[in-house]
C-alpha positions as CSV (number, residue, x, y, z in Angstrom):
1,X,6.6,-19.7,21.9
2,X,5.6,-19.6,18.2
3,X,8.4,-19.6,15.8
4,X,8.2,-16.6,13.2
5,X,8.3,-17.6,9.5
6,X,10.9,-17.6,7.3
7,X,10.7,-14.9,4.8
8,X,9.1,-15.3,2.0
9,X,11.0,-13.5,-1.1
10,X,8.4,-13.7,-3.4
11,X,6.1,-11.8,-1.1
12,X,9.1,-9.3,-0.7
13,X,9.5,-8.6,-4.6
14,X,5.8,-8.4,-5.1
15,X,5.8,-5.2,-2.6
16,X,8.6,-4.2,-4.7
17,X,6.5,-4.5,-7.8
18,X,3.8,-2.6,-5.9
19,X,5.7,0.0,-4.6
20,X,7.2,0.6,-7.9
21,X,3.7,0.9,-9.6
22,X,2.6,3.4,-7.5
23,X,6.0,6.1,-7.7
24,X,5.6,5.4,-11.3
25,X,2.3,6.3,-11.5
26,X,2.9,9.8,-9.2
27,X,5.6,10.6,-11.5
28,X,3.7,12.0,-14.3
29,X,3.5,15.6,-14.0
30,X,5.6,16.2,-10.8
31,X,8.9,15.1,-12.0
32,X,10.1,15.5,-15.8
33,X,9.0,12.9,-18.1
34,X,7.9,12.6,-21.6
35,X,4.1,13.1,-23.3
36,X,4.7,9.7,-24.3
37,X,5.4,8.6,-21.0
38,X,2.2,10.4,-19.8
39,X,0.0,9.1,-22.0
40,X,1.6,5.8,-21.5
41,X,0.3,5.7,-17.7
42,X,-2.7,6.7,-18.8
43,X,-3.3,3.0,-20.2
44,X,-1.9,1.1,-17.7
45,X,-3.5,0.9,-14.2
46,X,0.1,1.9,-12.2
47,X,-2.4,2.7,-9.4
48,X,-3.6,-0.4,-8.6
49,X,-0.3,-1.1,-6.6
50,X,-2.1,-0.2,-3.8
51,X,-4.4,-3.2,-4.7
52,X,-1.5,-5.5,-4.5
53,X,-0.4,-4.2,-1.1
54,X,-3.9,-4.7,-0.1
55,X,-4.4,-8.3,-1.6
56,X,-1.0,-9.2,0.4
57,X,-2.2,-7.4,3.7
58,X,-5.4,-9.8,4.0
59,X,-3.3,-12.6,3.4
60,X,-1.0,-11.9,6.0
61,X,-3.6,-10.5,8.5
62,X,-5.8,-13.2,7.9
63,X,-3.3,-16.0,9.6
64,X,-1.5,-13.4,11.7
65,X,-5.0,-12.8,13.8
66,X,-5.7,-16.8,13.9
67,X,-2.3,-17.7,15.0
68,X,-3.0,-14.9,18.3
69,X,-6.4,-16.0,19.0
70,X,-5.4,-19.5,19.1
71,X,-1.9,-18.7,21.5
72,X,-4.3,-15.9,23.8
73,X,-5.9,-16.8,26.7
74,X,-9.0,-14.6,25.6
75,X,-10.6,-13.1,22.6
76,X,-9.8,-9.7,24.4
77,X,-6.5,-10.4,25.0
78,X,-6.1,-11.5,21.4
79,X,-7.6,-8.1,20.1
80,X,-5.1,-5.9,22.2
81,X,-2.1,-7.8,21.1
82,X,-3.1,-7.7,17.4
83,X,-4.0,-3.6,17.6
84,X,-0.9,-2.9,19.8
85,X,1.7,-4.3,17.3
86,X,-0.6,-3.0,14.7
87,X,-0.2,0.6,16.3
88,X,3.7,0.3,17.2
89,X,4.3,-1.3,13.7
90,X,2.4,1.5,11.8
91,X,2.1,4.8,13.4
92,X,5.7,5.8,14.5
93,X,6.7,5.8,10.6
94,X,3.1,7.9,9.5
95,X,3.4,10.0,12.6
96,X,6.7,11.3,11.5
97,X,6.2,11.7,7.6
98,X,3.0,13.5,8.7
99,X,4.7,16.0,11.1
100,X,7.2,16.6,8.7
101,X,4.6,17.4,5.8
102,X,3.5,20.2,7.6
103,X,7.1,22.3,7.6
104,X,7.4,21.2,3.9
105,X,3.9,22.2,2.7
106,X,5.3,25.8,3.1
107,X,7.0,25.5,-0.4
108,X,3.7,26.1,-1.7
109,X,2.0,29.3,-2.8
110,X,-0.9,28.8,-0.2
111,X,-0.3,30.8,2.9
112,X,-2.6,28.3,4.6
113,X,-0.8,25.2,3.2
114,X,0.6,24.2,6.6
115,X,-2.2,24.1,8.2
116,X,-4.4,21.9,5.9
117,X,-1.2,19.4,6.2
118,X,-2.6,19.5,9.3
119,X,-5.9,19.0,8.9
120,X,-5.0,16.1,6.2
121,X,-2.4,14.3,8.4
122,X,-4.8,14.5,11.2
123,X,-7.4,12.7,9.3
124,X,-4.5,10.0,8.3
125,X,-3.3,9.5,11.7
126,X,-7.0,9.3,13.0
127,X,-8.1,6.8,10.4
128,X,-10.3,8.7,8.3
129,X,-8.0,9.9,5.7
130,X,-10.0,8.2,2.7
131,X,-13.3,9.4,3.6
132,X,-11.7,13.2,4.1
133,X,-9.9,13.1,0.7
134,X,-12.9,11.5,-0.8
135,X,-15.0,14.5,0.6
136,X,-12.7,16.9,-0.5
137,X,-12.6,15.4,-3.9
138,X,-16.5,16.0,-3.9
139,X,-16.0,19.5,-3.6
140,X,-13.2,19.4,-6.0
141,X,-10.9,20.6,-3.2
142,X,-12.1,23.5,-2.4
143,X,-12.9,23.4,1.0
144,X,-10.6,25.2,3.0
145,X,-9.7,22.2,4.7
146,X,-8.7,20.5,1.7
147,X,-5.1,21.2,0.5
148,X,-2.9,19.0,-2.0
149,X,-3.4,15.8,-1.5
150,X,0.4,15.3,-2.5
151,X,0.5,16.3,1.6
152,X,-0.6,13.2,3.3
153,X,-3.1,12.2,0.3
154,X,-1.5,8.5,0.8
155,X,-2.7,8.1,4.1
156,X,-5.8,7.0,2.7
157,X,-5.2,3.7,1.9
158,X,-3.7,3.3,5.4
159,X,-6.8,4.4,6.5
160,X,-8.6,2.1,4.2
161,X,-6.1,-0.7,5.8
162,X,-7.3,0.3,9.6
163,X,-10.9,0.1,8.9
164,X,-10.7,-4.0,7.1
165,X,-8.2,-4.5,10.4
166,X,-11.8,-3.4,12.2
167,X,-13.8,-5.4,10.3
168,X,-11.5,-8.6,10.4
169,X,-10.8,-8.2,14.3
170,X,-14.8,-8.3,14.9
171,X,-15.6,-11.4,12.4
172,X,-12.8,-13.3,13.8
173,X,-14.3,-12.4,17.1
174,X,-18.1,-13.2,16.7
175,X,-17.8,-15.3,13.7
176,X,-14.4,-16.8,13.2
177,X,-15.9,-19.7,11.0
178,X,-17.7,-17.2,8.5
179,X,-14.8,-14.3,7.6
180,X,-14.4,-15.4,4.8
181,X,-17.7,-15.6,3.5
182,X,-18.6,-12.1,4.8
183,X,-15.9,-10.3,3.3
184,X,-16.8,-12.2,0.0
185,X,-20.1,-10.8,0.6
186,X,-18.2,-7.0,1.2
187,X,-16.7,-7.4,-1.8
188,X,-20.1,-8.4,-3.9
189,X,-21.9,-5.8,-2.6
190,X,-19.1,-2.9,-2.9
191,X,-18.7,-4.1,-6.4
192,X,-22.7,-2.9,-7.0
193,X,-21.4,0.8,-6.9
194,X,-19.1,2.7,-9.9
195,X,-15.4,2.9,-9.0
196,X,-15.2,6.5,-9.8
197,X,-11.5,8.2,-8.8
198,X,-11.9,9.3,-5.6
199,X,-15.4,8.7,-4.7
200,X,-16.6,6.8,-1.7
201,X,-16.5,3.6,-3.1
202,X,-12.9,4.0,-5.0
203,X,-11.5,4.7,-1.5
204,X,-13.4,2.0,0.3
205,X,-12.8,-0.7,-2.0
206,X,-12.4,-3.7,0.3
207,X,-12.1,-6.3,-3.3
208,X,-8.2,-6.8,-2.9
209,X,-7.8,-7.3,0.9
210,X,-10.7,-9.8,0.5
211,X,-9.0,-11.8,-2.1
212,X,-5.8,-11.8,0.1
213,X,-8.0,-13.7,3.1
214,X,-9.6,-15.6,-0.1
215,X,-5.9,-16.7,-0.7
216,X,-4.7,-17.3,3.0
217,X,-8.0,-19.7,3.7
218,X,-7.0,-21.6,0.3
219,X,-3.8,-21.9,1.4
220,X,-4.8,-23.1,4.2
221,X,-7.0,-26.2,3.5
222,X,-4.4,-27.2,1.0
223,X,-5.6,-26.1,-2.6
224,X,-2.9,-23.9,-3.6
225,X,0.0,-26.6,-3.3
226,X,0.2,-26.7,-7.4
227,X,2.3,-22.8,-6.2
228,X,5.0,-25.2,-5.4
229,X,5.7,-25.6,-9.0
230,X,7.8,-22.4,-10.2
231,X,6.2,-22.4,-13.7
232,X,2.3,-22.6,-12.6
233,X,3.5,-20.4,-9.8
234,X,5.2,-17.9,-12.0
235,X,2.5,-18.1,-15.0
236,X,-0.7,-17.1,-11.9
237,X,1.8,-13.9,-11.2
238,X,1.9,-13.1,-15.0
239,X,-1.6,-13.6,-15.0
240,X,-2.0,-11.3,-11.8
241,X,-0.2,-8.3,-13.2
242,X,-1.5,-8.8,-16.6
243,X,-5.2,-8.1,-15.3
244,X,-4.1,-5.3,-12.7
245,X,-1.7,-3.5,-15.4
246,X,-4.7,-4.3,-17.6
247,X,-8.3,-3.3,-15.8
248,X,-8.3,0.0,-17.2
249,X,-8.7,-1.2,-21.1
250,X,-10.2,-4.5,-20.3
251,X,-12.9,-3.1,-17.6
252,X,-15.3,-0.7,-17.5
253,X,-16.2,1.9,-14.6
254,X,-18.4,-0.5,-13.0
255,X,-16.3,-3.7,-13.1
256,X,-12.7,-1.9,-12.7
257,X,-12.4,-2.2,-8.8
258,X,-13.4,-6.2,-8.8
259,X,-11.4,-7.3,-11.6
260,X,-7.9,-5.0,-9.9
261,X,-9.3,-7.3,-7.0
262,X,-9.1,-10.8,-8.7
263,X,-5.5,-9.9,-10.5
264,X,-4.2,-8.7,-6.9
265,X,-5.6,-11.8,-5.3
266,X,-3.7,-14.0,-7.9
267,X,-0.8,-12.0,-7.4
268,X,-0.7,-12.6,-3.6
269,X,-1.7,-16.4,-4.5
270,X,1.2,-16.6,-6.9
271,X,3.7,-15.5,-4.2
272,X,2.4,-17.6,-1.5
273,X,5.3,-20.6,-1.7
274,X,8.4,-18.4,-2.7
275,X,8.9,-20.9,-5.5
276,X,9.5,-18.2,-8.1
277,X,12.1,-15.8,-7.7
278,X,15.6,-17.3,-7.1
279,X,18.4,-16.1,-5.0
280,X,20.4,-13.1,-7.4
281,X,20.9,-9.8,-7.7
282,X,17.5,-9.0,-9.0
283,X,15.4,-10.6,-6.1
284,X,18.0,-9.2,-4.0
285,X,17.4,-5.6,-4.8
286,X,14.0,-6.1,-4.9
287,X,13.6,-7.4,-1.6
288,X,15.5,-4.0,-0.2
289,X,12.8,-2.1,-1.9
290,X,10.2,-4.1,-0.8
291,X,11.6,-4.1,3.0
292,X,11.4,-0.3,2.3
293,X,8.2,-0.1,0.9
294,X,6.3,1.6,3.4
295,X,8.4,4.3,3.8
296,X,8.7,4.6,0.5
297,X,5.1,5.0,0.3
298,X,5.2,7.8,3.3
299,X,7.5,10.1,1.6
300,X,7.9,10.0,-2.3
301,X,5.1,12.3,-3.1
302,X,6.2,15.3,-0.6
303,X,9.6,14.7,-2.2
304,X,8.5,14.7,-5.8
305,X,6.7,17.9,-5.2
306,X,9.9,19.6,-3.5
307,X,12.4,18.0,-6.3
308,X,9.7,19.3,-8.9
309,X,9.9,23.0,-7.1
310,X,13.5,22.9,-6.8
311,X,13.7,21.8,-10.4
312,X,11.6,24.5,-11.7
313,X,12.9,27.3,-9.5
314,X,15.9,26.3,-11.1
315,X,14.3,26.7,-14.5
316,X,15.5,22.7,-15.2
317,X,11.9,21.4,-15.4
318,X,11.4,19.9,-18.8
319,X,11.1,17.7,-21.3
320,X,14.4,17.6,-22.3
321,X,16.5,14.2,-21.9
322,X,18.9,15.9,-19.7
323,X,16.2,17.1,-17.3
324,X,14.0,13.8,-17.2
325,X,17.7,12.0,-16.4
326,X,18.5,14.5,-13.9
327,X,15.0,13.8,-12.3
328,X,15.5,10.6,-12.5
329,X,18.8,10.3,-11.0
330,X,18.3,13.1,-8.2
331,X,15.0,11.5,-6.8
332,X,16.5,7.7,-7.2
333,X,19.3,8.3,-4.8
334,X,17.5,11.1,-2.7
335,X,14.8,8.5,-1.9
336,X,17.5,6.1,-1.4
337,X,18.6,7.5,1.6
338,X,15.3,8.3,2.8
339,X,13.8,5.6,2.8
340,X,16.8,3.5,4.2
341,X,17.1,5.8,7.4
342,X,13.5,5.8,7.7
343,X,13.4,1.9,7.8
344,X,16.3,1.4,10.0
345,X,15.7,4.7,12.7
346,X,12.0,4.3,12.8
347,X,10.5,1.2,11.0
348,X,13.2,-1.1,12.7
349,X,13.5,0.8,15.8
350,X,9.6,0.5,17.1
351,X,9.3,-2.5,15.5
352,X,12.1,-4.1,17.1
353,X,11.9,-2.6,20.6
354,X,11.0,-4.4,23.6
355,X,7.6,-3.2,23.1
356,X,7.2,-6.4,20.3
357,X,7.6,-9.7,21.4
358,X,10.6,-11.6,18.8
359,X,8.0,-14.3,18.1
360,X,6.5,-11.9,15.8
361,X,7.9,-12.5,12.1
362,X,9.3,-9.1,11.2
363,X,7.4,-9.5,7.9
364,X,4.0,-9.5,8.9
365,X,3.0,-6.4,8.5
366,X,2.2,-4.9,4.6
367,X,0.3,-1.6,4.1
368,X,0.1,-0.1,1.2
369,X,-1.0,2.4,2.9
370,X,2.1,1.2,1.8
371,X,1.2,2.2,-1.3
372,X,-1.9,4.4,-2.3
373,X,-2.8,6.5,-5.1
């Protein structure tokens, strides 16, 4: 029997970092803030979280998918095991927050709201949600298929993570010796195309997930044991989030996408010896969010737009300190509860059933899809 790895806390308060990012940036204009605020996240790439949850999931899935091909009898048996805890890790979290969108798209004015939940979760829970929001985007939304993407508009990223699982299952397959020059090569060639918002290369953008296998073969062959030292360590994750945070004033609309890419690959790199955040209340808290994280990612923009409804049905909706506090303070402990029932009754309980084998470290799994834009 393998024996799981320990946790590594540094990986758990980077998806903390991540998921933060991304709320952050889906604050503006759904929950009260200031024009200072908003123009604020208008210079700082808050979406690129999803990068970072990206960068960490090709790291992870890199060795996760070696350690079962070596420990499988067959390639085939291999590729079931990796897709079935794949599948009971992932879907029983998105299947529920996509149900439930449907019911709650009704607070809008749309009579047909519901129903393009539908058609959106359906595209999520089917794997094509980045190509259907990208389509939609196209035709600036106004297919009738296309509703607010506030409904199940994260499940493109998890899309986006489905299709690299694909494309990693069928290298490590037929080419085990060359994934990590082929995604390399993804990466060079998607980095030929503009990284417009929402077009087809924004929401394919394999650059992060690439750097995360980059990161897991380094590890691997021994050249990222300088990590062990907190201070190198902790100046690569400065580094990291400096580029990321960064991209959108030291980039352009061509380079953007590789250069989020290369700070969430340091990032991931940075965190891959749990040398730099110490046991205290900080990486404490942190590492509950980050354990969260995915259903955090599920659910906060639904419940940003019903908080914002509420709020402005209630005529409350402004700019006023009172009102951004009230936000603030009403979606912080709302999505506390949330996201701690939906970790424990639906994360845990799949993940944990008898369905997973315990060999299986409980951390493996990272989507951003845990964390989209």
């Amino acid at each position: 029997m393998e024996v799981a790895k320990k946790s590594n806390k540094d990986i758990q308060v980077l998806r903390a970092i991540a998921i933060v990012m991304v709320v952050l940036n889906h604050w503006r204009g759904r929950l009260p803030s200031t024009t200072g605020y908003v123009d604020l996240s208008h210079q700082f790439a808050l979406w690129a979280g999803v990068d970072i949850f990206l960068a960490i999931s090709g790291y992870l899935m890199y060795g996760i998918l070696q350690r079962q091909l070596a420990r499988a009898e067959s390639v085939p048996d291999a590729m079931k095991s990796f897709w079935w805890r794949r599948i009971t890790r992932l879907m029983p979290a998105a299947v529920f927050w996509v149900v439930l969108s449907i019911p709650a798209a009704m607070i809008l004015p749309s009579p047909s709201a519901p129903i393009q939940a539908l058609y959106s979760g359906a595209a999520g829970l089917l794997g094509g949600s980045n190509i259907f929001w990208a389509t939609c985007a196209h035709y600036h939304f106004t297919s009738p298929y296309c509703g607010s993407p506030d409904f199940n508009g994260v499940t493109w990223s998890l899309s986006l993570e489905w299709q690299l699982y694909a494309v990693m299952a069928l290298c490590m397959a037929f080419a085990r010796k060359r994934v990590v020059l082929i995604f390399v090569a993804i990466a060079l060639i998607a980095s030929l195309f503009r990284g417009d918002a929402w077009n087809l290369a924004w929401v394919m953008r394999p650059h992060a997930f690439a750097m995360g296998i980059v990161v897991a073969y380094a590890e691997q062959k021994g050249y990222l044991r300088f990590m062990r030292h907190r201070a190198a360590a902790s100046a690569i994750l400065f580094a990291g989030l400096a580029i990321v945070l960064l991209s959108q004033s030291i980039s352009n609309i061509h380079t953007i996408l590789p250069i989020v890419g290369v700070g969430s690959g340091l990032c991931i790199a940075a965190a891959t010896n749990g040398s730099i955040f110490r046991v205290g209340l900080f990486t404490k808290v942190a590492a509950w969010i980050g354990d969260r994280s995915y259903s955090i990612y599920l659910f906060h923009m639904p419940l940003m737009m019903v908080m914002g409804y509420a709020m402005k049905s209630a005529g409350v909706f402004s700019d006023a300190p009172s009102s951004i506090l009230g936000g603030f303070v009403a979606f912080t402990v709302v999505a506390r509860v949330i996201c701690d029932l939906s970790y424990r009754f639906i994360e845990q309980r799949f993940h944990r059933s008898r369905w997973e084998r315990p060999s299986e470290p409980w951390n493996e799994i990272v989507t951003p899809a845990q964390a989209g834009h």
